[in-house]
C-alpha angles and dihedrals in degrees: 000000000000105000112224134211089242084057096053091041084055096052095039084058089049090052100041083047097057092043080064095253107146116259093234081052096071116086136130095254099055116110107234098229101032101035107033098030096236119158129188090282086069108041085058098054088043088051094049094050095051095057087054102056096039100023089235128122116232137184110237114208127201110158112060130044099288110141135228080247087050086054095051104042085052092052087047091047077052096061102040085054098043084055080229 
């Protein structure tokens, strides 16, 4: 099954909600480490979810200025490319 970026965007708000981070909080524009307070801790545990629910290996950042839509495009790049 072709994995979408609304897909990805959905999961990436499952996992972000169950890391504690508010539900008005998640957007595409907001920057993973500013907005949303995630630290390394959590990118890992993002990044290994993800892995588990689209079998690809992402790097999570959390310093710097990438976006929950970064995020999500790049897991979606990951997928197209995996053939998953």
């Amino acid at each position: 099954m072709e994995q979408t970026e609304g897909d990805v965007q959905q999961a990436l708000a499952e996992i972000l909600s169950e890391l504690g981070v508010e539900q008005e909080a998640i957007d595409d524009s907001a920057v993973l480490g500013a907005d949303l307070e995630l630290d390394s801790t959590d990118a890992v545990e993002i990044g290994l979810e993800l892995k588990r629910r689209f079998s690809v290996s992402v790097k999570v950042q959390v310093k710097g200025s990438e976006t929950l839509g970064d995020l999500a495009k790049l897991v979606v790049e990951e997928i197209q490319q995996s053939g998953a």
